[in-house]
N, C-alpha and C positions, 0 to 999 in steps of 0.2 A: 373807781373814781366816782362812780355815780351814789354809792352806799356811803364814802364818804364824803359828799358836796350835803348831801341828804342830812347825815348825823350834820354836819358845820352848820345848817339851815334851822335845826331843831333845835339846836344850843342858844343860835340867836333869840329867835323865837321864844322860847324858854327863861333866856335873860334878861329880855324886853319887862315878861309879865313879873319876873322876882325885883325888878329895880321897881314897876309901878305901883306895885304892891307891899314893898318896901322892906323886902324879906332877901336876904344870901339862901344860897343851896344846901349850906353846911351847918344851920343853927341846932346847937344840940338841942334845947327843946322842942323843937319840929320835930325832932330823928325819933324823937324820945315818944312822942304823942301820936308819928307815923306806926312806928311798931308796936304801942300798946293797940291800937286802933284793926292793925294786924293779926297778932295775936290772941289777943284778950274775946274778940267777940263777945263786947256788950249788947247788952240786948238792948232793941227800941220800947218804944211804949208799947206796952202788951195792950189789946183792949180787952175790955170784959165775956166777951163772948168766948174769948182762946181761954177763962180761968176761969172753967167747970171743972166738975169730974170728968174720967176719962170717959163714962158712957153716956155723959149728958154731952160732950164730944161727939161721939159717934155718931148718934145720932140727929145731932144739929148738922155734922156730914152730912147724913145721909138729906136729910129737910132743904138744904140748902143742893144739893145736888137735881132733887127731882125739882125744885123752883126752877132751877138753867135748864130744865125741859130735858135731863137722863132719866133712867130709867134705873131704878137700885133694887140690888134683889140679896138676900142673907141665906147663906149658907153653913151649916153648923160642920162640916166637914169638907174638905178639897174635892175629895170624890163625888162631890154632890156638885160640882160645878157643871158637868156635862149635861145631866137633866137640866138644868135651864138654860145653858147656851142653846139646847134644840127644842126647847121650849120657845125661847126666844126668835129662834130663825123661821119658827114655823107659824109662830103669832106674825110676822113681820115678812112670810111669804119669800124667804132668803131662800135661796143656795145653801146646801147643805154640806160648807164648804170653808175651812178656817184657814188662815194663815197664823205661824206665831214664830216665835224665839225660839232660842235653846234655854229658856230660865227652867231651869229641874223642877222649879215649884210647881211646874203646869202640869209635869208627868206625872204628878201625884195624884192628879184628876182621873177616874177611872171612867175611862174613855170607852170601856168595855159596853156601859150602860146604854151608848150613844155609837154605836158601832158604825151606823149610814152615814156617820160624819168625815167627809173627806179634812184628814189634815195635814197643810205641807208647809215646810219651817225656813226660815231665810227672812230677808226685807221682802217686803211688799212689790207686788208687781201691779203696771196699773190695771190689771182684770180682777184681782181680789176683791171678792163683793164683801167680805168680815176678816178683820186683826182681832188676836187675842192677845193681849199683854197681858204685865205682872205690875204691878204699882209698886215705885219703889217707898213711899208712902201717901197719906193721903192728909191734906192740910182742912180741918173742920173751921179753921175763922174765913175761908172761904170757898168750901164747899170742891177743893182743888184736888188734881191726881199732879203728884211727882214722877214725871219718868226718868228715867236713867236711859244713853245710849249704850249701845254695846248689843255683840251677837246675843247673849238672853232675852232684849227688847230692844230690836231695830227702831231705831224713830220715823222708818217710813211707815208702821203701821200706825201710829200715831194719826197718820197726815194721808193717806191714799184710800186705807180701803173705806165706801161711804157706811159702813157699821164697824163703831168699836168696840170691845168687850174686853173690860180693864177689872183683873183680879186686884184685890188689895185684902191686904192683913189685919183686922180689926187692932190688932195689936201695934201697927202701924202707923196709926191715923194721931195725929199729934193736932195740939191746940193750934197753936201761931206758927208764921212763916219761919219763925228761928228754931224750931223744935224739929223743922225740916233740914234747914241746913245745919243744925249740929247732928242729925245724923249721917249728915253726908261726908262731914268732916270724921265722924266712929269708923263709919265704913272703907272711905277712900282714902283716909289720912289727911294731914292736916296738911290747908294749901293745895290740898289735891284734889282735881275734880274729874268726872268724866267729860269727855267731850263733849257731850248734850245734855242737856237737864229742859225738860220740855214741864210747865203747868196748864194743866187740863181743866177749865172750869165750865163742864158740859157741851153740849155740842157744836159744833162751828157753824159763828151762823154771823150776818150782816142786815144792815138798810139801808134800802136808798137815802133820799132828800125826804124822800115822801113818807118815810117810815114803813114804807115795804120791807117786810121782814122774810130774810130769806135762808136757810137752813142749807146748810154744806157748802156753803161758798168758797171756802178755805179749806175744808178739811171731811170728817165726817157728817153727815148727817142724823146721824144715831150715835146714842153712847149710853151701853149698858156697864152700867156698873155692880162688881158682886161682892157682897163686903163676908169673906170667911171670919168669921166669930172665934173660930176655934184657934186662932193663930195673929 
């Protein structure tokens, strides 16, 4: 009774604003304009900064990432990631201590190099001092990380541990926000999404009134970012 008093309430609701606005439910041209609108994925205005080449891209990525106070480092192969994750932890006095996904892309990291590195995989607990995720890519018109939920990249590492370390694909990194979401649409189908799609544009941070500026409020306080070249 209560599900439908509820739908009866929404209907009204709903006929109120199609009488005042001078429209029925059923106009084919509406239906017509709702579904290309659906489908079609027209793009917005591009600005000029998303239509470079792809590595005058990357690297306005990369420029626009260290301005949000990250930290970006290149690696020309996967296995090279572990040398500066413990580069990283030991410039920055961390725990020598990761959390991450199941994304296979990380096992490719040869972990061998970095052996004293404790790693244990799941969501995020709150005592995790560093996450490692996988980018599912990275947006250069503002300097953004794409993630994907799901067990390969939990979204509590995203949000808990106060160091993040976000792998991404050079090959990955797209001009404009639409170049993200039509690969999401390659990937997951069309209409289909993951349950969380999180953007990351450097570390989490706020101010007061006063303009006190304050770093990890929300989320991390650090965010290395490592862009592999070779992929």
């Amino acid at each position: 009774m209560t599900v439908r008093a509820t739908s009866s309430s929404r209907e009204r609701i709903l006929g109120r604003i199609r009488s005042s606005i001078g429209v029925s439910a059923d106009e084919a041209d509406r239906r017509v304009r709702s579904q290309k609108r659906l489908y079609d994925h027209d793009a917005h205005i591009i600005p000029s900064r998303s239509q470079k080449s792809h590595l005058e891209l990357v690297h306005q990525f990369e420029d626009i990432l260290i301005g949000q106070a990250a930290t970006v480092r290149r690696v020309s192969e996967m296995t090279d990631v572990s040398n500066v994750i413990a580069a990283y932890l030991r410039e920055h006095n961390l725990p020598a201590r990761l959390r991450q996904g199941l994304d296979p892309r990380l096992e490719e990291i040869n972990w061998s190099a970095a052996p004293h590195i404790d790693r244990l995989t799941g969501p995020a607990h709150p005592d995790d001092t560093a996450g490692l995720s996988h980018a599912f890519a990275g947006v250069s018109e503002t300097g953004t990380l794409v993630m994907v939920s799901g067990p390969a990249n939990p979204t509590t590492l995203n949000f808990l541990p106060e160091t993040h370390i976000v792998v991404v694909s050079q090959s990955e990194i797209v001009g404009p926000y639409e170049g993200a979401w039509t690969r999401v649409r390659e990937v997951f189908g069309e209409r289909t999404m993951p349950r969380t799609i999180n953007m990351i544009s450097g570390p989490s941070r706020t101010a007061d009134i006063e303009q006190t500026l304050i770093m990890g409020a929300h989320g991390p306080k650090r965010l290395l970012v490592i862009i592999n070249q070779n992929s």
